[in-house]
N, CA, C and O atoms as a CHARMM CRD file, in Angstrom:
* protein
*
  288
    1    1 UNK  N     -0.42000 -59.80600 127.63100 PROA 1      0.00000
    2    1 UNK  CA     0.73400 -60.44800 127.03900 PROA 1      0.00000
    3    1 UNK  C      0.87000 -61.87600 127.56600 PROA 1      0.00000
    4    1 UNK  O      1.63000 -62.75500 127.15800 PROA 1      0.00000
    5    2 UNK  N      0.04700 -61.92200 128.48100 PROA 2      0.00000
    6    2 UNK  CA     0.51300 -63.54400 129.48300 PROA 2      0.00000
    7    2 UNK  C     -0.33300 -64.50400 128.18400 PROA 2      0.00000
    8    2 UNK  O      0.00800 -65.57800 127.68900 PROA 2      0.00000
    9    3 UNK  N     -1.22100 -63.86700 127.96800 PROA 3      0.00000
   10    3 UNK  CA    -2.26500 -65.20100 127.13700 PROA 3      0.00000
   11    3 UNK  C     -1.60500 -65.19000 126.29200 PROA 3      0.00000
   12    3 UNK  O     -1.16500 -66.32900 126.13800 PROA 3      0.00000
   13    4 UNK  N     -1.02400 -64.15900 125.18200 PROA 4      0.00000
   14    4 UNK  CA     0.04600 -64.08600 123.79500 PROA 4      0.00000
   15    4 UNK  C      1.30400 -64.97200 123.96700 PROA 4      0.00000
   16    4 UNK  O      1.93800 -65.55000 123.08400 PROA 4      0.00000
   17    5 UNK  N      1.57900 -64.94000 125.64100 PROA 5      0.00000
   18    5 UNK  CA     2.80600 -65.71900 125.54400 PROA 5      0.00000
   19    5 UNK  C      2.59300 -67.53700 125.87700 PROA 5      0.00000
   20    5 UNK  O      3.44600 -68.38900 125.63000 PROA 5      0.00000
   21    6 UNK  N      1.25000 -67.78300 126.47800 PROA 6      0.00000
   22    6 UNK  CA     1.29600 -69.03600 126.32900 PROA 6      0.00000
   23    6 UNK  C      0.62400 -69.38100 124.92100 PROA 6      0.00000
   24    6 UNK  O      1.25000 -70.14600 124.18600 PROA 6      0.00000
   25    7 UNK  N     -0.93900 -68.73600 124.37100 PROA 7      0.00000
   26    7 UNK  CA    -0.89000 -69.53200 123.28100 PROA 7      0.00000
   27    7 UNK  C      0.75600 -69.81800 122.13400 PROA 7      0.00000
   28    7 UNK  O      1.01400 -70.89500 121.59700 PROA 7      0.00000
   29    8 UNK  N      1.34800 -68.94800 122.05900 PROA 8      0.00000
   30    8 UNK  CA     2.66900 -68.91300 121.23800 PROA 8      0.00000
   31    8 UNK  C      3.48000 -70.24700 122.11400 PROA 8      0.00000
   32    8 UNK  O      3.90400 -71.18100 121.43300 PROA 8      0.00000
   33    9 UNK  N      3.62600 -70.27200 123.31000 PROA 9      0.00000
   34    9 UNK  CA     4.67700 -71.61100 123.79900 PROA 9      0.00000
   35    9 UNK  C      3.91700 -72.90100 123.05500 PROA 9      0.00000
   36    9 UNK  O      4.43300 -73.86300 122.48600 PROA 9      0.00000
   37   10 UNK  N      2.60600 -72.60300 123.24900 PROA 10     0.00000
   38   10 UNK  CA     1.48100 -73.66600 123.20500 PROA 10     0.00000
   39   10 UNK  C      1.64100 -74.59600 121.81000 PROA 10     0.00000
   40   10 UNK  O      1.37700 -75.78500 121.99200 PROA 10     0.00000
   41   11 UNK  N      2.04600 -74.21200 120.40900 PROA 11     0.00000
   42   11 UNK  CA     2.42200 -73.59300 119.16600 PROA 11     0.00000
   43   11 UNK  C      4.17500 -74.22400 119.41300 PROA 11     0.00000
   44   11 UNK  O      4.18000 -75.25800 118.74500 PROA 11     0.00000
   45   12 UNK  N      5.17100 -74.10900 119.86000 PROA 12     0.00000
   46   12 UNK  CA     6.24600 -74.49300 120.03800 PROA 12     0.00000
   47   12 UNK  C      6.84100 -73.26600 119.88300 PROA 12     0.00000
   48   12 UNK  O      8.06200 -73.40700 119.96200 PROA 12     0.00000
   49   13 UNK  N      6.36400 -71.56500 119.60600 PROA 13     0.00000
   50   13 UNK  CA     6.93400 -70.45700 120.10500 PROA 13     0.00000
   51   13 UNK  C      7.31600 -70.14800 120.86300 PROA 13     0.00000
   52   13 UNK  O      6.43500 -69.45800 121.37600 PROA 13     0.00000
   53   14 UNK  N      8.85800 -70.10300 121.98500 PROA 14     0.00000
   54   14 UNK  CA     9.01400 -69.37300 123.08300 PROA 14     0.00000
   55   14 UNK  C      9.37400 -68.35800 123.25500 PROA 14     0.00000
   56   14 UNK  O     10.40200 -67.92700 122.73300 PROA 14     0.00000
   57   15 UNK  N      8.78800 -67.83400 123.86700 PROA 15     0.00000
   58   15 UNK  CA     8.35000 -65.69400 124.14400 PROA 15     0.00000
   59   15 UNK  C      9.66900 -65.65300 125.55000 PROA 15     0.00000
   60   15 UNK  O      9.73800 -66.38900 126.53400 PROA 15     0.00000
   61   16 UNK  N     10.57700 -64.50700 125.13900 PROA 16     0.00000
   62   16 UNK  CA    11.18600 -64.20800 126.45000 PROA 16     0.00000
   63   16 UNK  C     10.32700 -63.36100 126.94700 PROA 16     0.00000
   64   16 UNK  O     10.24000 -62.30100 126.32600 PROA 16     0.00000
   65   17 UNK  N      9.31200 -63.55200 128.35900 PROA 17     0.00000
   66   17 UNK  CA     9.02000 -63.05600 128.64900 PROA 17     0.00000
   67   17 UNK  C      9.43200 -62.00000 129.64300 PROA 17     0.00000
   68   17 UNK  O      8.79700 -60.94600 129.68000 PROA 17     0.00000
   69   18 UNK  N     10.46200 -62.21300 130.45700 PROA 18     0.00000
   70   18 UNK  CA    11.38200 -61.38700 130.58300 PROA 18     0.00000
   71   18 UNK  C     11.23000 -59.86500 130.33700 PROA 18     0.00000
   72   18 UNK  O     10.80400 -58.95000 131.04300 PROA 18     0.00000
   73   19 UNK  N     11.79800 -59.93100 128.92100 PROA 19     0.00000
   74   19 UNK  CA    11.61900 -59.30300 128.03200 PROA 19     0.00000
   75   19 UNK  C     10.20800 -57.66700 128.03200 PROA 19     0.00000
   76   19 UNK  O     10.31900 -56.44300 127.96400 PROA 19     0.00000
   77   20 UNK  N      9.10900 -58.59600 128.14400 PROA 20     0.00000
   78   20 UNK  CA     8.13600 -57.98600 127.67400 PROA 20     0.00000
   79   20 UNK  C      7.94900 -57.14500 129.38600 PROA 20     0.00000
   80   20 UNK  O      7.61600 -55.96100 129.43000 PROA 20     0.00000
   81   21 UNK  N      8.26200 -58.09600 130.90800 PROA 21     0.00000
   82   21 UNK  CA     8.01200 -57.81700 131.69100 PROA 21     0.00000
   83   21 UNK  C      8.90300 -56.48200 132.11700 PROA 21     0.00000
   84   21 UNK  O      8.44600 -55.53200 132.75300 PROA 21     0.00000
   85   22 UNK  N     10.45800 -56.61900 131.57200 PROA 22     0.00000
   86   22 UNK  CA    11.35100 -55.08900 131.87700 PROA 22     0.00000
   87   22 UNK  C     10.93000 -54.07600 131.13000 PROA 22     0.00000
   88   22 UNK  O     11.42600 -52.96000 131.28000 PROA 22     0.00000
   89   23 UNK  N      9.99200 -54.30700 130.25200 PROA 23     0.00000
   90   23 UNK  CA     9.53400 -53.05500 129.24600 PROA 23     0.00000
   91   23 UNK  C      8.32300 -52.87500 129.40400 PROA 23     0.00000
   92   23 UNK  O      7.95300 -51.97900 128.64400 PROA 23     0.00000
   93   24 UNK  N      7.52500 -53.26500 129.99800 PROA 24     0.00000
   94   24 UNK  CA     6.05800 -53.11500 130.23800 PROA 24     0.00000
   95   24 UNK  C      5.30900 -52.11500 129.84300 PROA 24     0.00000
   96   24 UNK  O      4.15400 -52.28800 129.45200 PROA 24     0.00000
   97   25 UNK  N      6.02500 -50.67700 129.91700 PROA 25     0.00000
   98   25 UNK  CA     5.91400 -49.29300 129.41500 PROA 25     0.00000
   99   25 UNK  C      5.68100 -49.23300 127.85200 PROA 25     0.00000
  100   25 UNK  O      4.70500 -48.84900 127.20800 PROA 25     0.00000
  101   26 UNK  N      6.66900 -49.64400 127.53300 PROA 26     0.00000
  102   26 UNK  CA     6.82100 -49.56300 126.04600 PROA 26     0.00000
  103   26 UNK  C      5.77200 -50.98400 125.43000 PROA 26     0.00000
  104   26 UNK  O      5.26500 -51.00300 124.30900 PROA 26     0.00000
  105   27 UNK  N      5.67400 -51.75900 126.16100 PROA 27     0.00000
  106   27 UNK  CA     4.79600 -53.01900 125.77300 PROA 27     0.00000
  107   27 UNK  C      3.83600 -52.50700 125.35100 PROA 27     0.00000
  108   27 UNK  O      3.35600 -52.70600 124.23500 PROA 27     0.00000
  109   28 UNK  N      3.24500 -51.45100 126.55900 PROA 28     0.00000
  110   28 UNK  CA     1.60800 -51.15400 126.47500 PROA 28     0.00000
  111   28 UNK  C      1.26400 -50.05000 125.27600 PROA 28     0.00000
  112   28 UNK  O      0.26200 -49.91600 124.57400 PROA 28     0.00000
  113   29 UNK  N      2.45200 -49.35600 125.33800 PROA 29     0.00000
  114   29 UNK  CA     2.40200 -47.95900 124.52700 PROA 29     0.00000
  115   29 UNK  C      2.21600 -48.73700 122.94800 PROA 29     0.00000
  116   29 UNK  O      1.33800 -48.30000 122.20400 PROA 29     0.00000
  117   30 UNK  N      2.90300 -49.65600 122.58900 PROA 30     0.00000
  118   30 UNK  CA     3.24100 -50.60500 121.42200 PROA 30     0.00000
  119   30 UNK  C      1.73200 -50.72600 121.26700 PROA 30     0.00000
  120   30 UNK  O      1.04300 -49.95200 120.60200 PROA 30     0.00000
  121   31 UNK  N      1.26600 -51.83900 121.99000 PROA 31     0.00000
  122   31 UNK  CA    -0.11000 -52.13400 121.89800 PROA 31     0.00000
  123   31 UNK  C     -1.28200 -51.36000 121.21400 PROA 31     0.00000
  124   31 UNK  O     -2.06000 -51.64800 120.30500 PROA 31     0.00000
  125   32 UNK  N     -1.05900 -49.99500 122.20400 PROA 32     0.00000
  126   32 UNK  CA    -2.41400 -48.68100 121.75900 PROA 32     0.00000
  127   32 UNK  C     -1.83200 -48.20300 120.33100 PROA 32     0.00000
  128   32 UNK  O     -2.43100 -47.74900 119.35600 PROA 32     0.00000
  129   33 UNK  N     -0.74800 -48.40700 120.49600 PROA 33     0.00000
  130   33 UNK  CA    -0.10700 -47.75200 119.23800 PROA 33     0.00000
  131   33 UNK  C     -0.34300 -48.55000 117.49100 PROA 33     0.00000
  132   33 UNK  O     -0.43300 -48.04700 116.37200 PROA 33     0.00000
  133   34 UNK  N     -0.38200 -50.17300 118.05300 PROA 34     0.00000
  134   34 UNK  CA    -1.42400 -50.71000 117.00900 PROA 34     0.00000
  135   34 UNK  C     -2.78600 -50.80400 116.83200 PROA 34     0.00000
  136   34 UNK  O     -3.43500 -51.29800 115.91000 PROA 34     0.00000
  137   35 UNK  N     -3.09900 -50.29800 117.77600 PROA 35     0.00000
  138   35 UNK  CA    -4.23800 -50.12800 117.46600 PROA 35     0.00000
  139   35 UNK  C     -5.13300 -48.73700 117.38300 PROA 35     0.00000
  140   35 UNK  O     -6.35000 -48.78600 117.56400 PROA 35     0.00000
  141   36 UNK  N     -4.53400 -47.64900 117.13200 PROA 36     0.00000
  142   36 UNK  CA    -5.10300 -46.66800 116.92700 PROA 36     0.00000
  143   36 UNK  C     -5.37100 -46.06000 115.72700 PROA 36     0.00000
  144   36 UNK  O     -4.73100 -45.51900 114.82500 PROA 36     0.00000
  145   37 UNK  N     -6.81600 -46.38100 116.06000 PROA 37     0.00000
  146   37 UNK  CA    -8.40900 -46.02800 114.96400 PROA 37     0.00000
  147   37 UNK  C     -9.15800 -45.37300 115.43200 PROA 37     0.00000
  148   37 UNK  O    -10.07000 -45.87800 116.08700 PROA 37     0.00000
  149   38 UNK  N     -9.03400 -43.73300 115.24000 PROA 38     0.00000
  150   38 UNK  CA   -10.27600 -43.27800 115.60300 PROA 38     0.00000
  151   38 UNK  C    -10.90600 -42.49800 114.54700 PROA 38     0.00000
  152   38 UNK  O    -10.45000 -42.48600 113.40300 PROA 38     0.00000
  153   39 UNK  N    -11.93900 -41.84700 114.89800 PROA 39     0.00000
  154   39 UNK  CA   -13.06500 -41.09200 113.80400 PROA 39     0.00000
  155   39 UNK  C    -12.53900 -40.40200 113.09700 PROA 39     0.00000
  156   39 UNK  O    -13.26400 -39.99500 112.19000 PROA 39     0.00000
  157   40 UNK  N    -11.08700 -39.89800 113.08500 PROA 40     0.00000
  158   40 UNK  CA   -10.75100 -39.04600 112.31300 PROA 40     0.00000
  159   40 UNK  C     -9.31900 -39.32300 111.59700 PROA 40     0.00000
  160   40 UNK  O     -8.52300 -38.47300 111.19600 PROA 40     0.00000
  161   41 UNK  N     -9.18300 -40.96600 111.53500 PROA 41     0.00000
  162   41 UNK  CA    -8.34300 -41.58900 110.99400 PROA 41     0.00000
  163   41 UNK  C     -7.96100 -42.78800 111.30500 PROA 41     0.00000
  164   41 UNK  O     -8.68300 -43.39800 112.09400 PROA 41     0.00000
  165   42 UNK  N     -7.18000 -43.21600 110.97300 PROA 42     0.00000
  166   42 UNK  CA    -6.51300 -44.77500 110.86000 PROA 42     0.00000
  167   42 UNK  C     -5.06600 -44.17500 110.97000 PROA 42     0.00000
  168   42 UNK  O     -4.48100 -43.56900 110.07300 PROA 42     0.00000
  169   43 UNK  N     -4.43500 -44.54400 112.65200 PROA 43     0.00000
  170   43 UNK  CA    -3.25000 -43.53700 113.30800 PROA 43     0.00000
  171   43 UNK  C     -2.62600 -45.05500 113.37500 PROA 43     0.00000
  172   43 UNK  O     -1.53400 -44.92600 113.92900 PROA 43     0.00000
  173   44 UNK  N     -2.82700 -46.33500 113.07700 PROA 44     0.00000
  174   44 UNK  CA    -2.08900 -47.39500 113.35200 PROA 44     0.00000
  175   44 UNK  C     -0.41500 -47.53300 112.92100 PROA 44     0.00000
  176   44 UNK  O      0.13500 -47.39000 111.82900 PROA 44     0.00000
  177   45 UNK  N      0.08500 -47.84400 114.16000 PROA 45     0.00000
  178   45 UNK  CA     2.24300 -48.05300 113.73300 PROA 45     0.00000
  179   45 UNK  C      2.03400 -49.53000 114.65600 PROA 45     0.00000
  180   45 UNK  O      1.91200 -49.86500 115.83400 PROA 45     0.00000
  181   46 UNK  N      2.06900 -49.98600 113.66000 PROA 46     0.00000
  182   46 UNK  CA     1.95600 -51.76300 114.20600 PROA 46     0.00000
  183   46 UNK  C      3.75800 -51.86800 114.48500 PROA 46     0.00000
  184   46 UNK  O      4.11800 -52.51800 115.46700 PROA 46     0.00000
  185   47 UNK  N      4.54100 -51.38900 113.83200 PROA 47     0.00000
  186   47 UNK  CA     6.09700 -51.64200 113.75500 PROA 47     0.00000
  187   47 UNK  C      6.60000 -51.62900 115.24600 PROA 47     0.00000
  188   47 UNK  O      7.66200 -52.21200 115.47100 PROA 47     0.00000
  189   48 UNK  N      5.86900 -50.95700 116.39300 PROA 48     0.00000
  190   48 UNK  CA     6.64300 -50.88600 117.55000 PROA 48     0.00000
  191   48 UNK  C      6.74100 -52.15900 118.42700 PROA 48     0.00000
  192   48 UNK  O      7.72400 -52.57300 119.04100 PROA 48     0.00000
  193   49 UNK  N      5.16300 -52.82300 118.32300 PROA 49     0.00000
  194   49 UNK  CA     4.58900 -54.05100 118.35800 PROA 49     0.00000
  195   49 UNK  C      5.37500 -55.58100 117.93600 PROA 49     0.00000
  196   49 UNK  O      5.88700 -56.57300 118.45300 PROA 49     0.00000
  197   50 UNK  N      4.99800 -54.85700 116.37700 PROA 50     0.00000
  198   50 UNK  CA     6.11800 -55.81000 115.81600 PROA 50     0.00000
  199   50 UNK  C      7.54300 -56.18200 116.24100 PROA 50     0.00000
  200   50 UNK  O      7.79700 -57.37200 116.05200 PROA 50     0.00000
  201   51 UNK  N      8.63500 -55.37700 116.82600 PROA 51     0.00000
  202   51 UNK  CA     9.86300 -54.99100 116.92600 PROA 51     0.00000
  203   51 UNK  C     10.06500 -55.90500 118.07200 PROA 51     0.00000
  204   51 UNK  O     10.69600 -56.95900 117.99100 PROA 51     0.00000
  205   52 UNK  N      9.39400 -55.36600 119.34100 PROA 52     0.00000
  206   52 UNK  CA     9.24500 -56.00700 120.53800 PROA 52     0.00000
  207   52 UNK  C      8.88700 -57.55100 120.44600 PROA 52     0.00000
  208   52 UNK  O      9.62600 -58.33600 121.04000 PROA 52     0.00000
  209   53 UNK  N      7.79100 -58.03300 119.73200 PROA 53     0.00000
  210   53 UNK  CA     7.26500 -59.36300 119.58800 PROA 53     0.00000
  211   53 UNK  C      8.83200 -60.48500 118.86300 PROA 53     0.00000
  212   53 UNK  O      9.16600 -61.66100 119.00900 PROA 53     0.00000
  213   54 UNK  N      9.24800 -59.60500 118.29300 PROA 54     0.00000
  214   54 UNK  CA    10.05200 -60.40500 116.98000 PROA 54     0.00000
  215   54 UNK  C     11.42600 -60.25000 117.91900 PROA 54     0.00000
  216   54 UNK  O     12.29500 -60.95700 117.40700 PROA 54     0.00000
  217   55 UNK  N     11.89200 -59.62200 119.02700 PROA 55     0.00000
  218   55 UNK  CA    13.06600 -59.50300 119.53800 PROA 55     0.00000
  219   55 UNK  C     12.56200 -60.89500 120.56400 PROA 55     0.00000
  220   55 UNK  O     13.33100 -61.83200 120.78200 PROA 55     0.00000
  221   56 UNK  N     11.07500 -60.82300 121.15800 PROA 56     0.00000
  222   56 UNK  CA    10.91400 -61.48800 122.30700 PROA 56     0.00000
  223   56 UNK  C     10.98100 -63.01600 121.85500 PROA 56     0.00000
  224   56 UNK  O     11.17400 -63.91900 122.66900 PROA 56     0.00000
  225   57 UNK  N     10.80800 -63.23000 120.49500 PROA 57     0.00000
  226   57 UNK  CA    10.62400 -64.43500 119.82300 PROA 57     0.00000
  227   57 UNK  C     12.17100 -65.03500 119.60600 PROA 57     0.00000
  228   57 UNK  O     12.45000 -66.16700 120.00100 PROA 57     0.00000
  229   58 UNK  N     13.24000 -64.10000 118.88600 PROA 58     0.00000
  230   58 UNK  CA    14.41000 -64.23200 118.91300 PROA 58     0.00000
  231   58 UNK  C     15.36800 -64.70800 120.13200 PROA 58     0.00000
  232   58 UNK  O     16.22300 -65.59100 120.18500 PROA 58     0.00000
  233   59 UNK  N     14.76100 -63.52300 121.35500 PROA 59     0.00000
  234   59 UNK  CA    15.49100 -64.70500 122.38100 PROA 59     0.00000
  235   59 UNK  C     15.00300 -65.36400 122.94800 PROA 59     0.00000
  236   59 UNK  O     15.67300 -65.80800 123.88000 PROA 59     0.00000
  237   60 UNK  N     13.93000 -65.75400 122.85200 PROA 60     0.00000
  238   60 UNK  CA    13.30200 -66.91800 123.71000 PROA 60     0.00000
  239   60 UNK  C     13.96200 -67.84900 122.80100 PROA 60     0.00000
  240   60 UNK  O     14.72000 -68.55900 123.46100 PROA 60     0.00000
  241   61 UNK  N     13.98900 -68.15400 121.50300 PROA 61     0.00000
  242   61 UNK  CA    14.72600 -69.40000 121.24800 PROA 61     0.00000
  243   61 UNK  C     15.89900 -69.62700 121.86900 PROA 61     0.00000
  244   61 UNK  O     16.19800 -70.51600 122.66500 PROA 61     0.00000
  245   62 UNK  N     16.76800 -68.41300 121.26900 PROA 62     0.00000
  246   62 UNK  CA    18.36200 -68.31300 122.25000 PROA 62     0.00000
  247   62 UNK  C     18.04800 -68.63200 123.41400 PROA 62     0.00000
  248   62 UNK  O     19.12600 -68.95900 123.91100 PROA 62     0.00000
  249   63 UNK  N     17.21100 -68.76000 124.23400 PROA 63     0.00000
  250   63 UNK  CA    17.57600 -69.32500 125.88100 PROA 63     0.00000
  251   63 UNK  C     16.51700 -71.10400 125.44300 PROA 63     0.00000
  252   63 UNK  O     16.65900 -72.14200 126.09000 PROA 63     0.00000
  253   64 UNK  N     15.90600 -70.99600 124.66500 PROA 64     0.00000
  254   64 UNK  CA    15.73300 -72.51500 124.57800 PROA 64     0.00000
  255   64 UNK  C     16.81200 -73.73700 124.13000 PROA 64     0.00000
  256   64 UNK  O     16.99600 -74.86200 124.59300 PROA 64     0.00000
  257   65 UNK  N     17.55000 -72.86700 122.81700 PROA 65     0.00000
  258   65 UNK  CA    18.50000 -73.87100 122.44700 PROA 65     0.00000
  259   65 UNK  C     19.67600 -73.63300 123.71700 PROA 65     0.00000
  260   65 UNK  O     20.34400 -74.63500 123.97200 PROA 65     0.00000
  261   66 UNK  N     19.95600 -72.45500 124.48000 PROA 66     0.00000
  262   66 UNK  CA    21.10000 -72.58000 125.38700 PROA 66     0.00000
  263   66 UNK  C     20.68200 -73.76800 126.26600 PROA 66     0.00000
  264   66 UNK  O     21.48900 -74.47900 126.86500 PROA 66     0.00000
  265   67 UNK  N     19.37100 -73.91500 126.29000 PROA 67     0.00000
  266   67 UNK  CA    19.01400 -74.91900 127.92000 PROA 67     0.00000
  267   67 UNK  C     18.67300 -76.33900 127.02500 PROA 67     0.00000
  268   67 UNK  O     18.81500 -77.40600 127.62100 PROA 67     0.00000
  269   68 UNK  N     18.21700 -76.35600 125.57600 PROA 68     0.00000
  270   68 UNK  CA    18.43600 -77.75600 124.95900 PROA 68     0.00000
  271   68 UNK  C     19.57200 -78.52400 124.77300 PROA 68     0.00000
  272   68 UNK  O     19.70900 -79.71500 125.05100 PROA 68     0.00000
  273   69 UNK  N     20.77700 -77.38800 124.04500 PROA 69     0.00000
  274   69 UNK  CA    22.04800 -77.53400 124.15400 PROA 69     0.00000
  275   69 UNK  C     22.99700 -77.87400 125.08000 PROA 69     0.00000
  276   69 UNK  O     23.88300 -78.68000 124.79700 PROA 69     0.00000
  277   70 UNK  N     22.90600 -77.29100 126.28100 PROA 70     0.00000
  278   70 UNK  CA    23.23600 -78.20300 127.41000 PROA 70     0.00000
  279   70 UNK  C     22.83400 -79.32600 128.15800 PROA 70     0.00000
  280   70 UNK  O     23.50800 -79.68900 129.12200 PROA 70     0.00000
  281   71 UNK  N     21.56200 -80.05900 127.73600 PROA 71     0.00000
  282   71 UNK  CA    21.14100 -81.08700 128.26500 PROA 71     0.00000
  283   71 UNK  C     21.75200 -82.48400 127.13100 PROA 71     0.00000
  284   71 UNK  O     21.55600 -83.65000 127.47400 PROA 71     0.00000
  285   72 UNK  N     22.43800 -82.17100 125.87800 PROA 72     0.00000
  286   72 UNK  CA    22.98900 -83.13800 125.20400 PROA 72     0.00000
  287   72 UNK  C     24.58000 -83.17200 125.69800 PROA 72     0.00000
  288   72 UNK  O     25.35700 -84.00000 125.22200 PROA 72     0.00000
């Protein structure tokens, strides 16, 4: 998640990483969980992945504009 979260800053995306670090459990489970393909099917739930990424994206802005917003 460290490389996901800088290429994305890199990009002008900020990742609460935070976020990803109090859930680490569920991070990883997310992960296998998109990606599970094996010989006896295509078991992929990208949505847990998704959920987590799109919350971590949501507040990382909220703490960017809180810390842009106070510097005007």
């Amino acid at each position: 998640m460290t490389f996901i979260c800088q290429f994305a800053e890199s990009k002008g995306l900020p990742l609460d990483r935070v976020l990803f670090e109090q859930n680490a459990t569920y991070v990883r489970s997310a992960l296998v969980a998109a990606s599970a393909i094996f010989r006896d099917g295509d078991f992929r739930k990208p949505e847990y992945l998704i959920r987590i990424v799109a919350n971590a994206l949501e507040q990382g802005a909220k703490k960017t504009f809180a810390i842009d917003g106070n510097k005007e």
